[in-house]
N, C-alpha and C positions, 0 to 999 in steps of 0.2 A: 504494500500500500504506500504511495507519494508521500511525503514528507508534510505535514499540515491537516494528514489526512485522519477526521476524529468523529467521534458521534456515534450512534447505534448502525448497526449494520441494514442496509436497506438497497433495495435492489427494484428498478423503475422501467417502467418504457417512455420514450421520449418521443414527443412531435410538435410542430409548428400549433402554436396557442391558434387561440378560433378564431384571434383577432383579425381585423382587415390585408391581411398578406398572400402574395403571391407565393404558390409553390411551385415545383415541379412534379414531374407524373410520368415515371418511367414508359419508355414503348413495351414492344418486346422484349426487350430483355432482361423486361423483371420475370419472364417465363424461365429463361436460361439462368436466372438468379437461382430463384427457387427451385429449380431441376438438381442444380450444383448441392444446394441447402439440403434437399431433403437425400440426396442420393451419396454426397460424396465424393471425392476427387476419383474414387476406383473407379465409377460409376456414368458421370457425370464430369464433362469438362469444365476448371474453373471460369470463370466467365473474366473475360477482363475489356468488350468494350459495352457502354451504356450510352444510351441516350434519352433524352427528355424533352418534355414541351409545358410550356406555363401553364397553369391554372389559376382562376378566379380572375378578379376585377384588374383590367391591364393597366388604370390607376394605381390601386393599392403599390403600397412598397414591398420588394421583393425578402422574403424569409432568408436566414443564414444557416438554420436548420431547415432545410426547403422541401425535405419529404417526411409525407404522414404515412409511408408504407413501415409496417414494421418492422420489416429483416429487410429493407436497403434504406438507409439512413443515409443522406446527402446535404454537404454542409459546402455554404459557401469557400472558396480558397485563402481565404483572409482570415477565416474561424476556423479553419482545419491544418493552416500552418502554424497558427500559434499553439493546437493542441499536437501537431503530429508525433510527437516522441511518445506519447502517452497514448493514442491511437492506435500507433503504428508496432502494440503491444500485442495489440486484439488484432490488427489485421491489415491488410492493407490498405491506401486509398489512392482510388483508381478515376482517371476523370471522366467525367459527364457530359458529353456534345450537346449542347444546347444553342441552337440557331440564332447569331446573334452575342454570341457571348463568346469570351477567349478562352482557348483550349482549358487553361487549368481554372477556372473560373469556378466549377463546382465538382467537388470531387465526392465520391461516394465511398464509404466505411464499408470495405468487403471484410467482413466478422470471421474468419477463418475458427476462433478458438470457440470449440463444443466441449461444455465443462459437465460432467456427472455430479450437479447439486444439489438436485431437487427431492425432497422428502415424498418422495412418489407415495405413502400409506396417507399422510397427512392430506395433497392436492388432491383436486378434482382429478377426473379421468379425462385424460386429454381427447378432443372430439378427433374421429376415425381420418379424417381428411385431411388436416392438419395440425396437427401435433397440441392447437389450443387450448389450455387449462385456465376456467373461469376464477379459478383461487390454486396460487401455487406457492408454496411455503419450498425455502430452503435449507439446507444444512447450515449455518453455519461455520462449520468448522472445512468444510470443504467451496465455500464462496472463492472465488479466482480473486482475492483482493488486489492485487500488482495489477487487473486488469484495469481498462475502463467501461471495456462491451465485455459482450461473449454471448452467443447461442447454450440451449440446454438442448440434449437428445430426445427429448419427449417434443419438443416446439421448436422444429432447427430453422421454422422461418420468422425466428423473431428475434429479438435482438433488445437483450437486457443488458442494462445500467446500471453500474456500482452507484451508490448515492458520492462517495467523494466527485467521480467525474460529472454526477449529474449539478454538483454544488458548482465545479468551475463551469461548466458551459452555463448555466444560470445565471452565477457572476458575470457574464460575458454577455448574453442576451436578455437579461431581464423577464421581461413578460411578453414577448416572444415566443418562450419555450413554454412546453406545458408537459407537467414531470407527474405522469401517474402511476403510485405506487403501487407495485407488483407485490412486495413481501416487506416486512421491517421487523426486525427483533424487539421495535417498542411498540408496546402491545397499545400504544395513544395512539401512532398514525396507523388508521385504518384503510387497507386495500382499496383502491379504485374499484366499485361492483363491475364494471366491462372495461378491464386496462386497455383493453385489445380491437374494440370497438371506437366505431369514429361517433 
C-alpha cells in the first residue's frame, strides 16, 4: 500500500458523476475487451487497440474519468500521467482513438491483475452471464493492497478500487467522480444496493 495510504479497508467501483459531462462509449472493442476478460490471455487475445465516440450534450465539459463501462475505465492523458506509476501496477494503459483528439489524449486502464478475494460463502451468487454479484464482501487479509485496480475471478468484467486510489483520483476530480462502494470493513459505510448498475 502507497505511502499516506490509511483508513479502513474498502474497495469501490468508479465512474463519471451524473453531473452535466461528456463521456466516451467504446465501439467494438469493448467486445474484444470482454472476450480477453472473461477468457484469458490462453484463450483470448489481449486486446491492445480501442476506440471511442462522445456521448451526451456536445456543450457539456468533457469527463477525465470519461467511461461509465465497468471493466474498461478510460481517463483522460493528463489524469492518467500523473497517476501512471500506481496504474501501471494493475495494468497497462493503452490509448483511445477518439476522432478529433491527439493520439494519447485518453488512455484506457487495461486491468491485467485477477486477484482471489472475494469471500464467495458471504456474497451473492454471481449472475450466470456475467460474473455480477449484487453484495460482495472481501477477505481482507488477501485484498491486493500495493494495487490501485484489479478484477476478481467471479466478475472478470469489472474493475474494482482500492479506497487509497479511489481517495487520490477524488482529490484530483472532485465531484466529477462518483465512488460507489463495493465492500468496506467499516460496518458505517454501507454498500451501494446496484454498484454495478447505471
Amino acid at each position: 500500500m502507497p505511502l499516506g495510504a490509511a483508513g479502513p479497508l474498502a474497495v469501490y467501483r468508479l465512474m463519471p458523476s451524473a453531473r452535466n459531462l461528456r463521456t466516451l462509449r467504446l465501439d467494438d472493442s469493448l467486445v474484444d475487451l470482454k472476450r480477453w476478460q472473461f477468457q484469458g490471455d490462453d484463450r483470448a487475445p489481449r486486446p491492445t487497440v480501442f476506440a471511442a465516440e462522445w456521448t451526451g450534450d456536445p456543450k457539456a465539459r468533457e469527463a477525465e474519468f470519461v467511461s461509465d463501462c465497468p471493466g474498461a475505465p478510460i481517463l483522460g492523458g493528463r489524469l492518467a500521467d500523473r497517476l501512471r506509476e500506481d496504474l501501471e501496477k494493475s495494468g497497462r494503459l493503452l490509448p483511445v482513438r477518439v476522432e478529433g483528439s491527439p493520439a494519447a489524449a485518453y488512455l484506457l486502464h487495461l486491468v491485467d491483475q485477477v486477484v482471489d478475494c472475494v469471500d464467495t460463502r458471504a456474497s451473492s451468487q454471481p449472475k450466470k452471464a456475467t460474473g455480477e454479484m449484487q453484495r460482495t464482501v472481501f477477505r481482507p487479509d488477501a485484498l491486493p493492497l500495493a494495487l490501485p485496480s484489479f478484477r476478481v475471478p467471479q466478475f472478470p468484467v469489472g474493475v474494482q478500487w482500492n479506497a487509497w486510489a479511489v481517495d487520490r483520483l477524488t482529490g484530483l476530480l472532485g465531484d466529477d467522480l462518483e465512488a460507489r462502494p463495493v465492500w468496506s470493513e467499516d460496518p458505517a459505510v454501507k454498500p451501494h444496493p446496484k454498484p454495478w448498475g447505471f
